[in-house]
Backbone bond lengths (Angstrom), bond angles and torsions (degrees), N, CA, C in turn:
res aa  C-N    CA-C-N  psi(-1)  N-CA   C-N-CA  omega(-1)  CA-C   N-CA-C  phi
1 X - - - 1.464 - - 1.518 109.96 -
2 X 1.153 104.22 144.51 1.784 126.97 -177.99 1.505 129.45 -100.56
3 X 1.026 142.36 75.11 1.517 135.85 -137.03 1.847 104.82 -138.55
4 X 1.516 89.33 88.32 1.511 114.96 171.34 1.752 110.77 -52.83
5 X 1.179 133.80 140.37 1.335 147.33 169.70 1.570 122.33 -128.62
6 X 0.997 101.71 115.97 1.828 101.01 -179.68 1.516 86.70 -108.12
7 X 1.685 106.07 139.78 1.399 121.67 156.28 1.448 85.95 99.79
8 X 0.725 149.20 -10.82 1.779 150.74 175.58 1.603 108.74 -40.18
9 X 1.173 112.25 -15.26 2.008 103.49 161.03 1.723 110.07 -81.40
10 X 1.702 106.62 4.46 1.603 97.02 -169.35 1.629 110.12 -94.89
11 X 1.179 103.62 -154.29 1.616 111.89 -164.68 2.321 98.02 -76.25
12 X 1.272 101.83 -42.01 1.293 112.66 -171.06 1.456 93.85 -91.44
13 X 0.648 138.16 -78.88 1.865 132.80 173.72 1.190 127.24 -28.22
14 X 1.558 117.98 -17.52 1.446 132.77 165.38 1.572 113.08 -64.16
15 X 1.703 103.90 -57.04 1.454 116.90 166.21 1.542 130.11 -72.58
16 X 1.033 89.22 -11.92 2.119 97.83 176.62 1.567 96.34 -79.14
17 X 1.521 126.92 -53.39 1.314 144.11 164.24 1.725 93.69 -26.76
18 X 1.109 113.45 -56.56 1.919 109.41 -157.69 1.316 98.89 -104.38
19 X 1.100 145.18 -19.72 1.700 130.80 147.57 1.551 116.43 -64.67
20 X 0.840 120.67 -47.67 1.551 123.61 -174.48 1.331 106.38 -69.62
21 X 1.711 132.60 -15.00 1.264 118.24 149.67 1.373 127.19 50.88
22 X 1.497 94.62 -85.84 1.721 115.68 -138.79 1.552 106.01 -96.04
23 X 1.853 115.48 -1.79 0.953 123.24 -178.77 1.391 121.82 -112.10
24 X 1.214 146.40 -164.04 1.610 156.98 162.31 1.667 109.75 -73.27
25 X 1.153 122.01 64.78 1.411 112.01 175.84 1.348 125.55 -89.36
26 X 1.420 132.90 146.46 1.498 142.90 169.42 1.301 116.25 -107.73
27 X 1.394 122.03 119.02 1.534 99.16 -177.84 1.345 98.91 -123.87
28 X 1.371 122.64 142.51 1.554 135.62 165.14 0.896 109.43 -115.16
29 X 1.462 105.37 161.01 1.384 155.01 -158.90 1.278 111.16 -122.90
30 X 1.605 96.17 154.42 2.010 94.65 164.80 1.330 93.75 -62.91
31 X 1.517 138.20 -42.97 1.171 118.59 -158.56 1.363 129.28 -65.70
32 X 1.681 102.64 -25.83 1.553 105.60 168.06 1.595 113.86 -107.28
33 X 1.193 106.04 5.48 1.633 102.18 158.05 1.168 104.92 179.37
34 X 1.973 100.29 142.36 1.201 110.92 -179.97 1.684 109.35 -111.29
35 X 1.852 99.96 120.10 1.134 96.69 -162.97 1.562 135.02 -59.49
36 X 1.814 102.74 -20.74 1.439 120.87 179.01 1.744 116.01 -79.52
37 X 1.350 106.79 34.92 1.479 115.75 -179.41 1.632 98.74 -142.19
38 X 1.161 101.62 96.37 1.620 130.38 170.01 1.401 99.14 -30.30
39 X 1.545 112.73 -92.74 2.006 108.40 -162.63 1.268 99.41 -53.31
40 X 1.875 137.31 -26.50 1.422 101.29 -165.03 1.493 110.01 -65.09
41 X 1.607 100.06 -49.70 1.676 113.22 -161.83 1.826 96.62 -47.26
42 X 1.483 126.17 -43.10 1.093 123.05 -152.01 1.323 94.48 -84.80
43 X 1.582 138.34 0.92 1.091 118.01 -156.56 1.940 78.02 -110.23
44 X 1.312 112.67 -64.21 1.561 131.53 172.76 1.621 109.79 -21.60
45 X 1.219 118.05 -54.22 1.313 133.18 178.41 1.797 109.58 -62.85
46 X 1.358 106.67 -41.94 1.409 114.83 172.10 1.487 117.24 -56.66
47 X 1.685 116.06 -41.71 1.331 125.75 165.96 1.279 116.05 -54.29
48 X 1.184 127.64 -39.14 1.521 129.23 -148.72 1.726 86.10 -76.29
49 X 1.447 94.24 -54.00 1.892 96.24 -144.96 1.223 125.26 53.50
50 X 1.437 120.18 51.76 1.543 135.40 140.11 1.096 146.58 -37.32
51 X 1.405 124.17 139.09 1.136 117.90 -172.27 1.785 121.11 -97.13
52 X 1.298 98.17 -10.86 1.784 101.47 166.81 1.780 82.60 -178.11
53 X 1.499 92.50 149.03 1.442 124.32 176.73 1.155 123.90 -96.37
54 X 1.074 143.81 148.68 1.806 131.48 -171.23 1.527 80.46 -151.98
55 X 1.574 98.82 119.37 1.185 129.35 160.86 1.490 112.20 -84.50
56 X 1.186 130.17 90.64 1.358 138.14 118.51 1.334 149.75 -7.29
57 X 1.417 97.52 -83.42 1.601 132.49 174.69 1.745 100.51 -39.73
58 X 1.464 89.56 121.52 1.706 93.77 -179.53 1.696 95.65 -161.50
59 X 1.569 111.50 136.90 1.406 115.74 -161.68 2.492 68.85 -106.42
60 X 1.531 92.18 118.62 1.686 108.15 -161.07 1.695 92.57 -106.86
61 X 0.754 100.34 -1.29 1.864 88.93 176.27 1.361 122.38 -75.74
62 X 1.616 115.52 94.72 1.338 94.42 -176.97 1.617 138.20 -72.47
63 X 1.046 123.84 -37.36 1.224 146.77 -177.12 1.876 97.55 -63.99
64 X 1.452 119.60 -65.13 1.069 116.90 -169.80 1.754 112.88 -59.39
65 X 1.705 110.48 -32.23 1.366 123.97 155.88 1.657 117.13 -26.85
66 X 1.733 115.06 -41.27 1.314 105.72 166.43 1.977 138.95 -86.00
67 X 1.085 66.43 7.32 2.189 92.51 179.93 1.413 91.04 -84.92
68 X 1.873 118.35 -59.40 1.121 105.85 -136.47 1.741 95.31 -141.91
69 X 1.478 103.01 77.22 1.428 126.14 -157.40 1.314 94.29 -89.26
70 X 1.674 157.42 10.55 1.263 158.71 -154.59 2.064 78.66 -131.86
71 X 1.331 102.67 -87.44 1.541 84.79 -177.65 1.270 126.38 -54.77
72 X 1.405 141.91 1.09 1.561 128.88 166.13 1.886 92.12 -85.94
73 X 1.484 113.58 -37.87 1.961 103.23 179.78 1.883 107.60 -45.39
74 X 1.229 104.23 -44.44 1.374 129.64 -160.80 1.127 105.79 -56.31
75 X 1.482 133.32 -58.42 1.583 157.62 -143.10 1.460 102.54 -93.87
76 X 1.941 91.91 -78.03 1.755 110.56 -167.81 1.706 111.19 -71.35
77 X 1.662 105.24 -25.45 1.585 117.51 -177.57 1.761 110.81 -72.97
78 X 1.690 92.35 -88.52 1.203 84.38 176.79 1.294 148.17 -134.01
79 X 2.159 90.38 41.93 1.608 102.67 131.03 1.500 122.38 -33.20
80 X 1.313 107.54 -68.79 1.827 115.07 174.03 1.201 109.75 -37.11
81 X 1.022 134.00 -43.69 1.658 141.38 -171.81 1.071 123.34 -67.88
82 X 1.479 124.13 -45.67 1.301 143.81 155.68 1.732 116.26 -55.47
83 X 1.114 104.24 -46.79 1.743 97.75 -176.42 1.635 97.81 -86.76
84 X 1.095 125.46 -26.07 2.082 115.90 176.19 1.697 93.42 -68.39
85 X 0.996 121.86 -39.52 1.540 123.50 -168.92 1.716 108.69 -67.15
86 X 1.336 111.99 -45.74 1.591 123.57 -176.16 1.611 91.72 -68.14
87 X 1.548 128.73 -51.15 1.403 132.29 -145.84 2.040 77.49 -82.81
88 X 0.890 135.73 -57.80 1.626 129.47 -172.02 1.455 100.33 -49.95
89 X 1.055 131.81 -35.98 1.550 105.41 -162.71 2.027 80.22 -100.29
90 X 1.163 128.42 -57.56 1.671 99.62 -169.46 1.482 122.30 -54.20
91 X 1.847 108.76 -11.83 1.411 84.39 146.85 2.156 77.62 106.79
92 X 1.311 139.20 22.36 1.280 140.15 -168.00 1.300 113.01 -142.11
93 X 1.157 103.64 156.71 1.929 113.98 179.59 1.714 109.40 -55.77
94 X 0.868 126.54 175.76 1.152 134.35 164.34 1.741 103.47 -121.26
95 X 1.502 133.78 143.51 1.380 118.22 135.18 1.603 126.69 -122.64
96 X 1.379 110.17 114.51 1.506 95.34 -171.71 1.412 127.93 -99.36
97 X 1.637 120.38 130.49 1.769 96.09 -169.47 1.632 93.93 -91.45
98 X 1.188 95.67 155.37 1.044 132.80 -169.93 1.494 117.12 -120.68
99 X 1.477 137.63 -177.63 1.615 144.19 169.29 1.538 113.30 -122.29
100 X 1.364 91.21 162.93 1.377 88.79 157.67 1.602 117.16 -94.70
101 X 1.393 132.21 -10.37 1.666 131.97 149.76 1.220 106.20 -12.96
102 X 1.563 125.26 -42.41 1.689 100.42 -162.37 1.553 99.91 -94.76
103 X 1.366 120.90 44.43 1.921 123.84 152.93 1.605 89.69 -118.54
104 X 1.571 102.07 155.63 1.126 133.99 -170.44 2.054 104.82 -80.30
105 X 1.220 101.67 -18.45 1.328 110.79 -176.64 1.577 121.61 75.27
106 X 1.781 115.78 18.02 1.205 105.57 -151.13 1.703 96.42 -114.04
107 X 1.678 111.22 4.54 1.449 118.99 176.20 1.538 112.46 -72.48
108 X 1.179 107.14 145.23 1.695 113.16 -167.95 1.910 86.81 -90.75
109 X 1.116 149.72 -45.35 1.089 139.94 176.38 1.711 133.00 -89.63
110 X 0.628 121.14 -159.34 1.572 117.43 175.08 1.273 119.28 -88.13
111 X 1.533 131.38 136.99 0.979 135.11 -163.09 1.317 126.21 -104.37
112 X 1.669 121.14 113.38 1.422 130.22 -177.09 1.208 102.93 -62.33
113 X 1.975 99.87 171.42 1.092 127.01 170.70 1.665 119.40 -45.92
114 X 1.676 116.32 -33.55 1.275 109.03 -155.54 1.361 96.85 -133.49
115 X 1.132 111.85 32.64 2.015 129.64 166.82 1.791 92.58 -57.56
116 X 1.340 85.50 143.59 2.147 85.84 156.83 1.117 107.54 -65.36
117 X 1.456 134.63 140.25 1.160 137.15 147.66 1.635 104.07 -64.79
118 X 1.618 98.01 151.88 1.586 109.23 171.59 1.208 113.13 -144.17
119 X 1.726 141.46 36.85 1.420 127.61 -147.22 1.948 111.78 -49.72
120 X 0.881 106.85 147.06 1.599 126.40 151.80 1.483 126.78 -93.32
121 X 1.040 103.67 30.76 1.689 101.36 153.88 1.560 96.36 161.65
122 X 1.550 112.95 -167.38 1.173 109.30 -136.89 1.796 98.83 -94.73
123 X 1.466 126.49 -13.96 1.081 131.41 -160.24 1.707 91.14 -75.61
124 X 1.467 118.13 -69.70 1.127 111.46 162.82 1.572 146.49 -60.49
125 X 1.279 111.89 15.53 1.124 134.56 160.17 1.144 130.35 -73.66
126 X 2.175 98.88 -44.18 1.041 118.77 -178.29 1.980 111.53 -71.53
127 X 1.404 106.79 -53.28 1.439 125.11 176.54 1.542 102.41 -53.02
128 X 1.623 143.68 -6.36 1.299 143.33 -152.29 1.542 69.21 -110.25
129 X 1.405 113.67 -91.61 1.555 106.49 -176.60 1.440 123.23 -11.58
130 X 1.476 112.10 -67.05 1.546 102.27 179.46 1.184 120.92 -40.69
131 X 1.476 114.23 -39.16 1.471 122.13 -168.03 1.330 124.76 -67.23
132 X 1.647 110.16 -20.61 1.372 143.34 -170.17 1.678 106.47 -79.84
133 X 1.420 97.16 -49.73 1.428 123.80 -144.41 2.437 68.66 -83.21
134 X 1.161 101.74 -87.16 1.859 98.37 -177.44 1.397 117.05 -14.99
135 X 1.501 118.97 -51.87 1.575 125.44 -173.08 1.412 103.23 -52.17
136 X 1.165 108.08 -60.96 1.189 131.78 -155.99 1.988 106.84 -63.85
137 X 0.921 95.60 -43.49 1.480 94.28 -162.68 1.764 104.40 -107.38
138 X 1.195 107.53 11.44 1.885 112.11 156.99 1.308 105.04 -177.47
139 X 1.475 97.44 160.08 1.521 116.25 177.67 1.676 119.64 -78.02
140 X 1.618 99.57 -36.03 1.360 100.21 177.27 1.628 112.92 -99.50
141 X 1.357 103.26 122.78 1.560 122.20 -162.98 1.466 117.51 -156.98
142 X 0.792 122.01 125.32 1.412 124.86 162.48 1.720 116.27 -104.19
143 X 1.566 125.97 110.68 1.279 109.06 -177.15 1.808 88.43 -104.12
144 X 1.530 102.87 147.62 1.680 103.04 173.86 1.504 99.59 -138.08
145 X 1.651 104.11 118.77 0.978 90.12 176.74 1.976 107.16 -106.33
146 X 1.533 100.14 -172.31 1.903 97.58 -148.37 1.393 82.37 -136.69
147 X 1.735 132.92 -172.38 1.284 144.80 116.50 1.171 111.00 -161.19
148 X 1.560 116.73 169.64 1.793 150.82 -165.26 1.534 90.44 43.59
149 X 1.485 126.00 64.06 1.596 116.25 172.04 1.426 112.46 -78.01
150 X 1.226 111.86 149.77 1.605 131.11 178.44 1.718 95.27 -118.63
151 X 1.667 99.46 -178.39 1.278 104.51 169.89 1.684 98.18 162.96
152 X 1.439 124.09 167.73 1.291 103.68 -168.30 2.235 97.49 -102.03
153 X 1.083 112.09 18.71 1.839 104.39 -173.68 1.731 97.06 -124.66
154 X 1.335 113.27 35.05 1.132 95.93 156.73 2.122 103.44 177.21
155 X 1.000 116.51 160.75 1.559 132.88 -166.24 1.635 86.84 -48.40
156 X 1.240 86.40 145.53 1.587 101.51 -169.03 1.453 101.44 -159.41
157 X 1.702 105.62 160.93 1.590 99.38 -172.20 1.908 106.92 -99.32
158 X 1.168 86.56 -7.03 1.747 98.32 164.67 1.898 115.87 -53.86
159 X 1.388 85.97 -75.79 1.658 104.51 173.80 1.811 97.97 -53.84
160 X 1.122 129.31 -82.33 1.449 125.66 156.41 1.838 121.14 31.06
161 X 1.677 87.11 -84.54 1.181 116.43 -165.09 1.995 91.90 -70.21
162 X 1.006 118.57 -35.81 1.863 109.96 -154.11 1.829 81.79 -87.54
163 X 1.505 126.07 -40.10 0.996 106.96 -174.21 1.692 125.76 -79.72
164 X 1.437 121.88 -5.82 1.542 130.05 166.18 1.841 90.36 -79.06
165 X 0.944 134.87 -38.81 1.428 126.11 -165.15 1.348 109.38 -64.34
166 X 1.587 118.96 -51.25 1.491 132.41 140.81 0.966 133.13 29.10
167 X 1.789 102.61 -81.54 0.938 141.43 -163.47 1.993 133.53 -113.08
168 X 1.772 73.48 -0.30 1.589 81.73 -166.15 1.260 103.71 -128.24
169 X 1.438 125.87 174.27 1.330 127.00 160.66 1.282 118.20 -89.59
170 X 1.264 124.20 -15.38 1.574 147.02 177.89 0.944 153.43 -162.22
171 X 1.239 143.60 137.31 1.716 119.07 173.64 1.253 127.58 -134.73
172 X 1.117 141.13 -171.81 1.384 148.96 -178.74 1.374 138.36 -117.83
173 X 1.003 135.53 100.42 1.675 130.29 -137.05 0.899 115.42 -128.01
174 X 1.579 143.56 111.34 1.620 137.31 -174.52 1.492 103.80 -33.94
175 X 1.335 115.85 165.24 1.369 110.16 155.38 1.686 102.26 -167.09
176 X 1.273 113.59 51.67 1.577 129.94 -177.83 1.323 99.72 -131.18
177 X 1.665 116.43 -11.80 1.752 100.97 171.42 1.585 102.60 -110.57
178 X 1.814 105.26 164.63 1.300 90.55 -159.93 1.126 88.54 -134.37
179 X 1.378 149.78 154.68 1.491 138.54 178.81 2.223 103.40 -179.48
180 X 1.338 102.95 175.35 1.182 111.77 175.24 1.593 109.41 -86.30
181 X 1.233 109.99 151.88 1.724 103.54 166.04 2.061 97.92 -111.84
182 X 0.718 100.52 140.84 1.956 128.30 -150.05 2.059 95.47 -115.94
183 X 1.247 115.77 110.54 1.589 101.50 -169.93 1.251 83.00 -104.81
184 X 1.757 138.01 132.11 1.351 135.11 -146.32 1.754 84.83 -82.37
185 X 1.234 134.96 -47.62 1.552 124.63 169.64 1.374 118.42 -20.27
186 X 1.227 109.35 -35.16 1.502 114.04 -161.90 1.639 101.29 -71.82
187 X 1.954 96.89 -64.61 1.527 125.12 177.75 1.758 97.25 -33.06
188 X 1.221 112.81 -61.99 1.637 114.79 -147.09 1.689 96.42 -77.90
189 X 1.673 125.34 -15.77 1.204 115.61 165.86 1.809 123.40 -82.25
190 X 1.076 90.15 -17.37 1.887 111.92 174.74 1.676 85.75 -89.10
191 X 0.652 157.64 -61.27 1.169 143.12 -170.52 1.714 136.02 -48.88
192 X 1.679 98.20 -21.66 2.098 123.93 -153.90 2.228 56.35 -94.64
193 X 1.381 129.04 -59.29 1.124 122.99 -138.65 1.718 115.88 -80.99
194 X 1.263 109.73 -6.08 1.218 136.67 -155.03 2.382 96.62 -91.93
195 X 1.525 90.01 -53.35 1.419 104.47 -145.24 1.591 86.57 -84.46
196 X 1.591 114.79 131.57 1.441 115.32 -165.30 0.967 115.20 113.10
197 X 1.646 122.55 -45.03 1.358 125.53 155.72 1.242 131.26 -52.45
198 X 1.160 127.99 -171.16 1.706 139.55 -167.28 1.729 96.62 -88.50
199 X 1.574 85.95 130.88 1.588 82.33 -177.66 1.167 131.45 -79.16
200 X 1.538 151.99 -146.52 1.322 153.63 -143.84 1.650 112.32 70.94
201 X 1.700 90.79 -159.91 1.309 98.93 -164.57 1.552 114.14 -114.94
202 X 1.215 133.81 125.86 1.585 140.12 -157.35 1.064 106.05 -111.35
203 X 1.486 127.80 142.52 1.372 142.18 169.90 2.065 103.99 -89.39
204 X 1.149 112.69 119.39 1.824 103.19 -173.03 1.507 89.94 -122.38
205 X 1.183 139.14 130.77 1.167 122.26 154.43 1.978 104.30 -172.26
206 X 0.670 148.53 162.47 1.863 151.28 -128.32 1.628 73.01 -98.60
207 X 1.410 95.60 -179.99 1.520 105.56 -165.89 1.898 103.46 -110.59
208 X 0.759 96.35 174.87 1.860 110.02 169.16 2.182 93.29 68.82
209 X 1.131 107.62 172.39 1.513 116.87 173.22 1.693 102.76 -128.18
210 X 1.478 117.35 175.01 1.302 153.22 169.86 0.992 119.74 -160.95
211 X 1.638 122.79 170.11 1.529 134.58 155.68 1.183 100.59 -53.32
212 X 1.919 113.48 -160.52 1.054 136.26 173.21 1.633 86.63 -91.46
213 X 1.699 96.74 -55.27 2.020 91.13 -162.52 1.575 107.07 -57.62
214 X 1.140 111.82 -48.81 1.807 109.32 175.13 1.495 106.81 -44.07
215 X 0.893 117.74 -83.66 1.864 115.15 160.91 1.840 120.28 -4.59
216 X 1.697 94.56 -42.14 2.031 79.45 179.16 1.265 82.13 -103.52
217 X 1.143 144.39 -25.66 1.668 135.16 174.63 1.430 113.64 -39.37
218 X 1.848 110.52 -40.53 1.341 95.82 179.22 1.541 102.60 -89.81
219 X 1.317 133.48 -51.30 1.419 121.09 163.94 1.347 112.11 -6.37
220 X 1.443 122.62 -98.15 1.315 111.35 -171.00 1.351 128.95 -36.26
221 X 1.154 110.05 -41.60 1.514 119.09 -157.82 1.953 97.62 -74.56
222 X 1.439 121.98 -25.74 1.500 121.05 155.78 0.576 141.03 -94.01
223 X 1.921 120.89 16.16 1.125 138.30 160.71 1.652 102.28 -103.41
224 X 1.209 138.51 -14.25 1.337 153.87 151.31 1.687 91.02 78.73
225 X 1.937 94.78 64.87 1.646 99.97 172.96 2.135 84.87 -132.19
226 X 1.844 82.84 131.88 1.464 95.08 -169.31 1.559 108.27 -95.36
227 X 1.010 140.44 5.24 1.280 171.70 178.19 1.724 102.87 -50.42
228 X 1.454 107.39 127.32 1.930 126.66 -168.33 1.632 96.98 -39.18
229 X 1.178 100.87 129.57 1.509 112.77 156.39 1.772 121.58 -131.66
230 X 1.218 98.13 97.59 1.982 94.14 -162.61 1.759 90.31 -102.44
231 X 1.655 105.17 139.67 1.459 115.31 170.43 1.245 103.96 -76.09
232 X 1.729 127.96 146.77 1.601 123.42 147.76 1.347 88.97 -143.68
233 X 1.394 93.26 162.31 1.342 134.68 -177.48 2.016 111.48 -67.23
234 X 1.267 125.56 115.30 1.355 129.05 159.60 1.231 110.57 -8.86
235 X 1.294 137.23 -55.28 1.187 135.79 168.19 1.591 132.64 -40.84
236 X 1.612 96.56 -23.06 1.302 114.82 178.69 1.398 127.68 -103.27
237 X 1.447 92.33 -8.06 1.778 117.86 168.45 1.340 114.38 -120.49
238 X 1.135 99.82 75.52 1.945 107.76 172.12 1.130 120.51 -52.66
239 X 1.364 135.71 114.64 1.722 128.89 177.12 1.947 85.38 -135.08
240 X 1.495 108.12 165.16 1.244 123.19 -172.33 1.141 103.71 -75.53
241 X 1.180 134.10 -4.97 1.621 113.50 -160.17 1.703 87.42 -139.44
242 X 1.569 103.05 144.44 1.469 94.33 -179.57 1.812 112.22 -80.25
243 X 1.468 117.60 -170.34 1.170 125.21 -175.83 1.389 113.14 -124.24
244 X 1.117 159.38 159.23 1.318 161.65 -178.44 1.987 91.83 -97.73
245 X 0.995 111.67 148.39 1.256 138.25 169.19 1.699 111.54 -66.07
246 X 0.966 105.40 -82.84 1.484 132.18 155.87 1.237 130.76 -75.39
247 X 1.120 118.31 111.90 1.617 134.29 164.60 1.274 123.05 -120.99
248 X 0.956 128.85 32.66 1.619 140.98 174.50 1.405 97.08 -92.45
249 X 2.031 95.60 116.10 1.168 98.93 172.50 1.723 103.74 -108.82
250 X 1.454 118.91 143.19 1.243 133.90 167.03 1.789 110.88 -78.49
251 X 1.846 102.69 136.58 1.251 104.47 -177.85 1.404 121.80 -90.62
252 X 1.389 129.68 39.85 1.217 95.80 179.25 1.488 148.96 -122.02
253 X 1.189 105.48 50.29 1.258 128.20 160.98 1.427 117.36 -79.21
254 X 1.497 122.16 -25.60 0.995 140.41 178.33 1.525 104.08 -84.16
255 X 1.399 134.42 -52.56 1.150 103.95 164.55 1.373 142.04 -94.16
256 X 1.562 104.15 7.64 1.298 98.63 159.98 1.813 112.79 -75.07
257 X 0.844 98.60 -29.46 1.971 89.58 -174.57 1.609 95.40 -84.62
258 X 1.357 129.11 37.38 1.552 135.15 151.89 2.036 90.51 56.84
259 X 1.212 114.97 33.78 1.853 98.33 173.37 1.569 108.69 -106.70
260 X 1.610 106.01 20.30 1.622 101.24 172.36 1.376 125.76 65.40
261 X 1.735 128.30 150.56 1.216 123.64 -169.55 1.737 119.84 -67.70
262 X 1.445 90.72 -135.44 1.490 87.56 174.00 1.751 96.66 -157.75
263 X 1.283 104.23 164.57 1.803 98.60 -173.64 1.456 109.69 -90.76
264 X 1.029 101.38 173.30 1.668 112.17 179.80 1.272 123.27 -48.07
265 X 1.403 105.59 141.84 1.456 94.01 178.17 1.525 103.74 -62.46
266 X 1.614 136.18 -51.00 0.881 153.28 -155.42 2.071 102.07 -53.21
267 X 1.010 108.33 -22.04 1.328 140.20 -163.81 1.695 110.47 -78.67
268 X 1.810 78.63 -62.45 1.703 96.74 -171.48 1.598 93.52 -64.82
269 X 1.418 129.53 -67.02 1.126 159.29 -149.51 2.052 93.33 -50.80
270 X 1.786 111.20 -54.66 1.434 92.43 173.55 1.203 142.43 -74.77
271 X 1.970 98.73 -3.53 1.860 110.06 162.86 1.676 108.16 -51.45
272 X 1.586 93.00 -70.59 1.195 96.81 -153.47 1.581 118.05 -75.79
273 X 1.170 129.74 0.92 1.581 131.27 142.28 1.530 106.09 -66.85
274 X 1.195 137.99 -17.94 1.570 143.24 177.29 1.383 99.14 -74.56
């Protein structure tokens, strides 16, 4: 097996790289391809002759996503468009990750595979497109969507959080959004298990929910730093781009295709401080 990767210098592409192991992998880069250029990807993709693609590549800035809402269309839109288009004519799956950004955050429970999407701002607006742009332009697809990912090859709110603690006497931590924290190890092993299966679109992300502040609450407390942690309200942390309320994604696509849950975040979270 042949298993192309775009975005493979990132935080999740680092670990798809070291699960996938045991197979033929390619990983790109912006430097060896830029996905928002139609003939390259289609020409690049023609070289490979792959057997499924894992879309990666994601322009992840949210906040700056609202400055510069033409390059997140461009990247998260139709980047996707370009690599389902290259993967249709060589004749291969597509898998695209995706977020949970494109829900509105306004569901009181966890959110299935086949919820309306509603994004609130432009990052997930942009990733909705991709998702649009995949359906649309092949049958064989895998969309997976993820959220609050960590991982150890790239800025994370894990590392984040231990390094303001550091340095500070305290801090201040939303605690009105609610979501999974996702250890990309986890994602990229749900992922080797995912591809082969029946296609559609999958919810992947560690099990159980928290705040953000519960989230550095447990950080600290397994890094055994006793240091102020006060909750406030979104309202009290202005950033440009709004936030979804809710990000709890529900698994079940995953257990209907019998590939089992996933462990705790609380779980994932004491590896990778280990």
């Amino acid at each position: 097996m042949k298993i192309a990767v775009t975005g493979s210098e990132g935080m999740l592409g680092h670990d798809i790289e070291r699960v996938f192991s045991d197979v033929e992998l390619v990983g790109l880069t912006y430097d060896t391809l830029d996905i928002t250029k139609l003939d390259a990807v289609v020409e690049r993709i023609r070289e490979i002759k792959p057997d499924y693609v894992i879309n990666a590549a994601a322009f992840t800035d949210v906040d700056r996503c609202e400055s510069e809402p033409d390059l997140a269309y461009l990247v998260n839109g139709l980047g996707a468009r370009n690599i389902t288009i290259a993967c249709e004519e060589a004749g291969c799956p597509v898998v695209q990750i995706s977020t949970d950004y494109v829900f509105d955050g306004e569901k009181k429970g966890p959110y299935n595979e086949w919820d309306d999407t509603n994004p609130v701002n432009q990052y997930g607006l942009s990733k909705l497109l991709g998702e649009r742009f995949v359906m649309s332009l092949t049958n064989r697809y895998y969309i997976v969507r993820t959220s609050w990912l960590y991982g150890k090859n790239g800025k994370n709110f894990v590392d984040t959080i231990g390094k303001l603690l550091s340095e500070r006497e305290g801090i201040d931590v939303v605690n009105d959004q609610v979501g999974s924290p996702t250890h990309t190890a986890d994602l990229a092993k749900k992922l080797k298990e995912i591809v082969g299966k029946g296609y559609g679109t999958y919810h992947v992300t560690n099990s159980g929910k928290c705040s953000w502040y519960e989230f550095a609450v447990a950080i600290a407390r397994k890094r055994g730093i006793g240091k102020r942690i006060t909750p406030v309200t979104s309202e009290m942390f202005k950033r440009p781009a709004r936030r979804p309320a809710n990000s709890v994604l529900g698994h079940t696509m995953l257990r209907l295709e019998g590939l089992g849950g996933m462990r705790h975040w609380e779980e994932a979270l004491t590896d990778y401080l280990a």
